[in-house]
C-alpha positions, 0 to 999 in steps of 0.5 A: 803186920798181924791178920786183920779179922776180915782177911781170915773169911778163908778159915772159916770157910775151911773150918765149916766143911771140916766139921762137916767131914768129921760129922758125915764120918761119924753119921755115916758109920751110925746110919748108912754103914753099909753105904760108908763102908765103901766110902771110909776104905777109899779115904777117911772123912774124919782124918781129912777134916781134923788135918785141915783143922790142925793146919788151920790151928797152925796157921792163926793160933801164932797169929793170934798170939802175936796180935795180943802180944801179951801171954795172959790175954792169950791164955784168957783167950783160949780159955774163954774161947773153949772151956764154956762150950767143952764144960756146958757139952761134957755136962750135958753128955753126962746127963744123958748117960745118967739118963741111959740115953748115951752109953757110959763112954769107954774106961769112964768108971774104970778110971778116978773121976777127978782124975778123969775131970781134971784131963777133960777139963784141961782137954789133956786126956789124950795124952795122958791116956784118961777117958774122953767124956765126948769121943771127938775132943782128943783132937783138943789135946793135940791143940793144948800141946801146940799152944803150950810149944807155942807160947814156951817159943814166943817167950823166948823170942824163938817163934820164928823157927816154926819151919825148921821145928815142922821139919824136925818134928817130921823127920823125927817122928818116923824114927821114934815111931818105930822106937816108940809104937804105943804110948808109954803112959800106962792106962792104969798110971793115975797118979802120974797123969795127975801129977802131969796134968797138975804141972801143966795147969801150974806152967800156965798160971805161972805164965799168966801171973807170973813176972820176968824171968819165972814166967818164961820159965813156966812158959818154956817147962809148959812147951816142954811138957806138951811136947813131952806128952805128944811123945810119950802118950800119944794112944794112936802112936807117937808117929802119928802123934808128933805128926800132928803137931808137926803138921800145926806147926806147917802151918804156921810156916805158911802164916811166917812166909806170908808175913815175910819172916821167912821165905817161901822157900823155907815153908814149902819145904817144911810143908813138903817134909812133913806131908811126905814124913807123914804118909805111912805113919798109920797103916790104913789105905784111907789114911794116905788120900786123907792126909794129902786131899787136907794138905791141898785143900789147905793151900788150894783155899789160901791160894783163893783167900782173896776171893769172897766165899760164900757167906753160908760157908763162913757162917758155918765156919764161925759155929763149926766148933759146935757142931764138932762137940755136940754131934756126937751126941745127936747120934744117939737121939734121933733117927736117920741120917737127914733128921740128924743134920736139920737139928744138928745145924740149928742147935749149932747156931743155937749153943754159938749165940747163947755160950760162945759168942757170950763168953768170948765177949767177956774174955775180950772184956776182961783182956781190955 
């Protein structure tokens, strides 16, 4: 049995205050920042809702998945799901650099651009320590690696696994956190992150037009790859890192017990190992009420998924995905703090009905 649409309104609703907390995070140190810094040095914002986006990811991309039960519908999915507002945004974030109206964005004319483009267009660039064109879109990278662990699991029959993949993650990431503080990708290693963004644009070709046998091999060496590159290039730390996607596969453990692939049990404890395994991964004071409020928000709002939410909430949620890229822009165009978020909004809805929903009616189209 696989999540009808309308029983996901709960996402959504966690989806939209998500955006919203990294959006305040980022507006209030750009407008209020004397007034933030009291508020950022008791819990960061921003950490809570990227953590309540990673679980959420966690918990439907598998779900997903398994509803298309098909990896090139998957992948046609995502790309279709996310490349047309990433490309339309890291365009426009361009232009207004050109413009001088954005500053040139840290190490962008340091590093080759078709290096620098191939990272940002297969939302890479995290990992393999190139420049984001837009600051926010590290969290993506963190995503494609988890879609890559994913998909390399469900080729090989293994999705299951998901808790007992959460809890090794966790209790390793500790040790090769300490063994491993930075990342190991140079930031001057052109050539090796493209010759590892290139593999990993060939893994998943390979898996959507590949047949047999070579597709779940391209599936497997494309987990492999991402799990390698949370690692190894991780630029907040490999504790951090493999914590993240630790976290996503958390996640999932919840969706798994709630189709009764595994028990409660078995969930609760990969949620609990790697919340706890977590803690001190970054050493921050803001950190710690972050990580646990994301965690039990989390379950708070899967415990009322059988509530009606507030239709404005899920509405939010729907267009959250806008407002999460386009606003880091809108902090160098307008004035203060309540203008910032009347134009935010609307503009949100506005990229939503004329490049997402748009374009994720034609991946649906050309998967049918």
């Amino acid at each position: 049995m696989f999540l009808a649409p309308a029983r996901l309104a709960w996402l959504d609703a966690l989806r939209g205050p998500a955006a919203l907390a990294v959006t305040m995070h980022h507006a209030g140190w750009t407008f209020i920042p004397d007034v933030w810094a009291e508020v950022d040095r008791r819990i960061d914002l921003g950490t809570w809702g990227v953590f309540v986006f990673f679980l959420v990811s966690g918990y439907i991309i598998p779900a997903s998945l398994e509803r298309r039960g098909n990896l090139r519908a998957f992948w046609t999915g995502r790309a279709f799901r996310l490349l047309p507002l990433l490309l339309t945004a890291c365009c426009l974030a361009l232009l207004l650099v050109l413009a001088g109206v954005l500053p040139l964005p840290p190490g962008l004319g340091d590093r080759p651009w078709p290096v620098v483009v191939l990272g940002n267009v297969t939302m890479l660039q995290e990992l393999l320590n190139l420049p984001s064109v837009i600051s926010v879109t590290w969290t993506l990278s963190y995503e494609m690696a988890f879609y890559l662990m994913s998909v390399a699991l469900f080729a090989v029959r293994q999705a299951h696994r998901s808790a007992g993949i959460a809890v090794a993650l966790g209790l390793a990431a500790v040790p090769l956190g300490l063994l491993l503080p930075k990342a190991s990708i140079g930031g001057g290693a052109d050539l090796v992150a493209a010759l590892l963004g290139l593999a990993v644009v060939a893994a998943i070709a390979v898996t959507v037009l590949g047949r047999g046998g070579t597709r779940t091999a391209a599936a497997v060496a494309g987990g492999l790859l991402g799990l390698a590159l949370v690692v190894l290039g991780s630029r907040g730390g490999t504790w951090q890192g493999v914590i993240i996607l630790a976290t996503m596969f958390a996640g999932t453990a919840v969706y798994r017990a709630e189709q009764g692939t595994i028990s409660w049990r078995a969930a609760g404890t990969a949620v609990a190992v790697v919340l706890g395994c977590g803690l001190f991964a970054k050493d921050d004071p803001a950190w710690i009420p972050a990580i646990v409020l994301a965690f039990g928000v989390f379950w708070l709002a899967y415990a009322l998924r059988r509530r009606t939410f507030p239709r404005w909430l899920a509405r939010l949620g729907v267009i959250s995905f806008s407002v999460y890229l386009l606003h880091p822009m809108l902090l160098y165009v307008l004035p203060d703090l309540p203008l910032f978020f009347l134009v935010l909004i609307p503009l949100s809805f506005l990229t939503y009905h004329l490049i997402e929903a748009p374009a994720q009616r034609l991946g649906k189209r050309l998967m049918s």
